[in-house]
C-alpha positions in Angstrom: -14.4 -3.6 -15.6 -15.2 -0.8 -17.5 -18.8 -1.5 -17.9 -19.1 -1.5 -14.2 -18.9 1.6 -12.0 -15.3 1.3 -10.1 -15.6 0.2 -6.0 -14.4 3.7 -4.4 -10.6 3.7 -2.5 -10.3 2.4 0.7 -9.6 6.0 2.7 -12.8 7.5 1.0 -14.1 5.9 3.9 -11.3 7.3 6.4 -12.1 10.5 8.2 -10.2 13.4 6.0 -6.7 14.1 6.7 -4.3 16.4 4.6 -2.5 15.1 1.9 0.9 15.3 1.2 3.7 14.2 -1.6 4.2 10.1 -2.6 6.3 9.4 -5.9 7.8 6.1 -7.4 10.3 5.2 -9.8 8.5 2.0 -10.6 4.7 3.9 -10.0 3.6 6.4 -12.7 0.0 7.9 -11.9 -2.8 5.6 -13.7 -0.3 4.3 -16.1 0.4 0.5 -16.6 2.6 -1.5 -13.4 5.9 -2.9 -15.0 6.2 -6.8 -14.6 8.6 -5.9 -11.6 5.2 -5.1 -10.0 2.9 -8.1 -11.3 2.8 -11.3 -9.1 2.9 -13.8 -11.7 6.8 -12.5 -12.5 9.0 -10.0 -10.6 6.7 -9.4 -8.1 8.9 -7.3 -6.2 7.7 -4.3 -4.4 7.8 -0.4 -5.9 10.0 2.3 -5.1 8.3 5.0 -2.5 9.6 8.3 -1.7 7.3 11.0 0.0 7.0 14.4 1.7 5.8 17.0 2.4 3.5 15.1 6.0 2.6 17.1 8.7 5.5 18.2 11.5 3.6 15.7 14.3 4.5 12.5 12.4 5.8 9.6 15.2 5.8 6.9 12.1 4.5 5.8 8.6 2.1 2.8 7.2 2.3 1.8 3.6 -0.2 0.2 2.2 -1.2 -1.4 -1.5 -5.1 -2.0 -2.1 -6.6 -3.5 -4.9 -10.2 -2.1 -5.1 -11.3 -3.7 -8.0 -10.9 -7.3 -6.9 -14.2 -9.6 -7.6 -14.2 -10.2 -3.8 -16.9 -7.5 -2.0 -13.8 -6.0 -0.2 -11.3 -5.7 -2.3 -7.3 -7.5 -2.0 -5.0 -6.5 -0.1 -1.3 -6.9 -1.2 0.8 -4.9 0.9 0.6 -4.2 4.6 3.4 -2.1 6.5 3.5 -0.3 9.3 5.2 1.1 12.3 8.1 2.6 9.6 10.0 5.1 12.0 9.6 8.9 10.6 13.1 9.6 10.1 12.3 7.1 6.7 11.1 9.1 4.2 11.7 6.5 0.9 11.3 2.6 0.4 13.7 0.9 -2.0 12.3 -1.6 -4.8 12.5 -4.9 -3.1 11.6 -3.5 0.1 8.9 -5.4 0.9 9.8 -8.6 -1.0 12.6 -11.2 -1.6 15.2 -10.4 1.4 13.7 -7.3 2.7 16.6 -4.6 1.7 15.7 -1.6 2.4 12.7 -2.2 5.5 13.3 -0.4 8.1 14.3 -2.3 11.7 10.8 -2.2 13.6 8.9 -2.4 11.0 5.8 -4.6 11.0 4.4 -6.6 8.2 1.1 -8.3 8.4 -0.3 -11.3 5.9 -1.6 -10.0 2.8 -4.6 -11.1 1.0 -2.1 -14.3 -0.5 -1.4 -15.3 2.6 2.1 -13.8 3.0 3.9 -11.3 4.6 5.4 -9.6 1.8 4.3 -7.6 -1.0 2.1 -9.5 -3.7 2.0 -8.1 -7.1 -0.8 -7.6 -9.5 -2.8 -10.4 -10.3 -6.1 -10.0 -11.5 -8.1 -12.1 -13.2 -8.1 -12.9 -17.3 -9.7 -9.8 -19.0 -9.7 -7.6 -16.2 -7.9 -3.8 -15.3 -7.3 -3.5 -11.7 -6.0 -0.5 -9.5 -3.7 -0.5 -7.6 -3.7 2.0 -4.9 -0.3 2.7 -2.9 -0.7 4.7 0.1 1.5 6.0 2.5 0.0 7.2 5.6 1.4 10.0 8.3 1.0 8.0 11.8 0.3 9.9 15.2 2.6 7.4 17.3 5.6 5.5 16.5 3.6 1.8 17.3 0.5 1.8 15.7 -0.7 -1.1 18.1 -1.6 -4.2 16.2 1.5 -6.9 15.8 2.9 -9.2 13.1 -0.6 -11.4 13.2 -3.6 -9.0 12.6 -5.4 -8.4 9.5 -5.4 -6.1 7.1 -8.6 -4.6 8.4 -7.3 -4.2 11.7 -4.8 -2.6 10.5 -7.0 -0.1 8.6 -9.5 0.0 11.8 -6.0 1.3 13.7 -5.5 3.7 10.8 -8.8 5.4 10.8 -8.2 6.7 14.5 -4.5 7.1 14.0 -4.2 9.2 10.5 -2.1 12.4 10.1 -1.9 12.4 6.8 -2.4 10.8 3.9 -0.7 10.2 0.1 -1.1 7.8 -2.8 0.4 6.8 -5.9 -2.5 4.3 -8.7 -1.4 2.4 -11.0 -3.2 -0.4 -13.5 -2.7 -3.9 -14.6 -4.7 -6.0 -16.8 -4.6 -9.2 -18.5 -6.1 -10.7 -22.0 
């Protein structure tokens, strides 16, 4: 996709919040994702760890958007809210295979595959995606939407609900 200008990421459209700290083990800023983090083999989900939110957080969303995606509004691959704030760091796995490491309450809605999980990287032949992983500060500890909304309700809920915000890009490409 170099030759065309890259789709902006989905909270440059969010009101502006502060920002705070996200890191990964798995994650390093615009570098390559491992296999762990590609669908079409590990496809488990990346370490998460932040800090540094603002005082009034009631609960956390994390979120994994691929902007890039030849689909006029991106993919969606990860969807998780209602993550109590005393959780300040998501395990590998978390959000694949048996769920170690997500947090009792917490809601995960359908990705863009279909499944309520985290799906991997998966672009198509001879492209370079991002991958955008954000963790969001929440101002209550239930967002609002369940188990069956969408993505974009989701996002809709986040917009109006926002403390503060962090992310973590990283890339994957195929020949």
């Amino acid at each position: 996709m170099s030759e065309l200008k890259r789709p902006p990421l989905p909270h440059d459209f969010h009101p502006e919040v502060p920002s705070f700290t996200v890191v990964s083990d798995d994650v390093a800023p615009g570098a390559t994702l491992a296999d762990a983090q590609v669908f079409a083999k590990d496809n488990t989900s990346p370490h998460l760890r932040w800090e540094g939110f603002p005082a009034e957080t009631e609960s956390f969303a994390v979120t994994c958007f691929d902007p890039d995606a030849p689909t006029g509004s991106g993919f969606w691959h990860w969807v998780l809210f209602d993550i109590p704030a005393d959780v300040t760091e998501l395990p590998a796995g978390a959000g694949s295979g048996t769920f170690g490491g997500v947090p009792e309450g917490a809601v995960h809605v359908r990705n863009d595959f279909g499944e309520r999980n985290f799906g991997g990287a998966a672009p198509p032949p001879g492209e370079r995606h991002r991958y955008v992983f954000t963790v969001y500060a929440v101002d209550s500890e239930k967002l609002g939407p369940d188990a069956d909304a969408t993505p974009a309700a989701v996002g809709f809920n986040l917009r109006f609900h926002t403390l503060g915000r962090a992310h973590v890009i990283g890339e994957f490409g195929t020949d």
